[in-house]
C-alpha positions as CSV (number, residue, x, y, z in Angstrom):
1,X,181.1,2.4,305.7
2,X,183.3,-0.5,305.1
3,X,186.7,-0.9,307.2
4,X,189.6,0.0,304.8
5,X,191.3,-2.8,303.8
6,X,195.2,-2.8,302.8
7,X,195.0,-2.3,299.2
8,X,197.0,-3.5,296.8
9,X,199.4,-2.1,294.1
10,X,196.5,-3.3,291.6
11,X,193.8,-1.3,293.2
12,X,195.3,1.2,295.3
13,X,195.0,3.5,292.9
14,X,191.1,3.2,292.3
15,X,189.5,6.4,294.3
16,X,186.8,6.5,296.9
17,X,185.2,9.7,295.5
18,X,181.6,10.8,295.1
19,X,180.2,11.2,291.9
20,X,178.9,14.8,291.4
21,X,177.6,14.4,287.4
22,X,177.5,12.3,284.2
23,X,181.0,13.1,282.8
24,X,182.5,12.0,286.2
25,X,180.4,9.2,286.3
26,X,181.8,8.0,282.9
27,X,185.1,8.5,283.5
28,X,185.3,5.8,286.6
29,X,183.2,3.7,284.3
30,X,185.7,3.8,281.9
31,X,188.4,3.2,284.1
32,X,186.8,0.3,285.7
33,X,186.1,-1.4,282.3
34,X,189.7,-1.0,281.5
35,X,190.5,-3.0,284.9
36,X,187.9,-5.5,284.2
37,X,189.3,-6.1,280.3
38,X,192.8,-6.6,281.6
39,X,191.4,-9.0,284.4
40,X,192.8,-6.7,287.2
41,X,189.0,-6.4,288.8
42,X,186.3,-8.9,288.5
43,X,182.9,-8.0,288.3
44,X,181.0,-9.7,291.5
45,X,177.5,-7.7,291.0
46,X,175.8,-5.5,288.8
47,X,172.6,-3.8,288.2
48,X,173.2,-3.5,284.1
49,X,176.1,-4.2,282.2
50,X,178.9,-2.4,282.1
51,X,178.3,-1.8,277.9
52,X,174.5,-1.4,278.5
53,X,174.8,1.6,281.3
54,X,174.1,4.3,278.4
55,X,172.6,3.2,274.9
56,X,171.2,5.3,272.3
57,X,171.4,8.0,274.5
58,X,169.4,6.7,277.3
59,X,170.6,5.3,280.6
60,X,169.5,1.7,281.6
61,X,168.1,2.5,284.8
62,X,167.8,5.4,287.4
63,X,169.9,3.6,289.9
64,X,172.7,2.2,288.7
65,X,175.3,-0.2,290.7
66,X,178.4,-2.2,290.1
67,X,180.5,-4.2,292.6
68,X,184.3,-5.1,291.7
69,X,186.7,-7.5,293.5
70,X,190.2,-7.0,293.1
71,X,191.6,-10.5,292.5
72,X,194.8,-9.5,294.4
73,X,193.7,-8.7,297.2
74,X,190.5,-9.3,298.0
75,X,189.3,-5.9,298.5
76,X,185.7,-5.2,296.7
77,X,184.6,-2.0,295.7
78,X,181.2,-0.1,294.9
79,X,180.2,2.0,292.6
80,X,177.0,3.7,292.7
81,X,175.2,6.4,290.7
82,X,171.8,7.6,290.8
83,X,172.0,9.5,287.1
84,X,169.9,12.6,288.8
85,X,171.2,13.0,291.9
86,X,175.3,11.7,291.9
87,X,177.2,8.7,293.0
88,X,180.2,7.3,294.6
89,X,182.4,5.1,295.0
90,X,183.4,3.2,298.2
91,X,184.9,0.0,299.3
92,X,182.3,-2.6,300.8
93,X,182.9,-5.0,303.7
94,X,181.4,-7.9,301.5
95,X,179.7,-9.0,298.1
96,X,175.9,-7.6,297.4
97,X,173.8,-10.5,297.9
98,X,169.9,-9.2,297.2
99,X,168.4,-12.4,298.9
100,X,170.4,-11.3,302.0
101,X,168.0,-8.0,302.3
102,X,163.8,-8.6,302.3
C-alpha cells in the first residue's frame, strides 16, 4: 500500500474505501467523473472509459481500473473493481505503467 501523501483541499475529501457492490461502485464513479469534468482530477490510466464502464446493461470488462491524479497536489489515486467480487479505492505511490510489469 502506497505511503499517504498530504492531500489537498481538492482531494482530501475522495475516500480510500472498498467497494462491496455495483451501486457503491457507481457512486465513486460518479463522483470521480464529476472531478474529472470540472478538471479537479486528471485521468492518468484507464482500463475502459469512464462513459463505457456500463453500456446497454453490460459491463465493459470483468476487471475494471481507473487511475486519477489530482493536479494540486500530485497525489494519484486508484480505483479498482472486479464487477463479481468488489473493489476499492486506494492511493498509489506512482502512475500504472503496463510495460513496467512482464
Amino acid at each position: 500500500m502506497a505511503e499517504e501523501k498530504q492531500r489537498c483541499v481538492i482531494c482530501r475529501d475522495i475516500p480510500l474505501v472498498l467497494i462491496h457492490n455495483p451501486q457503491e461502485y457507481f457512486h465513486c464513479l460518479d463522483s470521480f467523473m464529476r472531478m474529472v469534468m470540472h478538471n479537479d482530477l486528471e485521468i492518468v490510466y484507464q482500463t475502459c472509459p469512464l462513459d463505457k464502464v456500463w453500456v446497454e446493461g453490460k459491463w465493459y470488462q470483468r476487471k475494471i481500473f481507473h487511475q486519477f491524479k489530482c493536479p494540486a497536489c500530485g497525489c494519484i489515486y486508484g480505483m479498482y473493481c472486479d464487477v463479481a467480487e468488489g473493489g476499492e479505492i486506494r492511493m498509489n505511490d506512482k502512475v500504472f505503467i503496463p510495460e513496467e510489469y512482464k
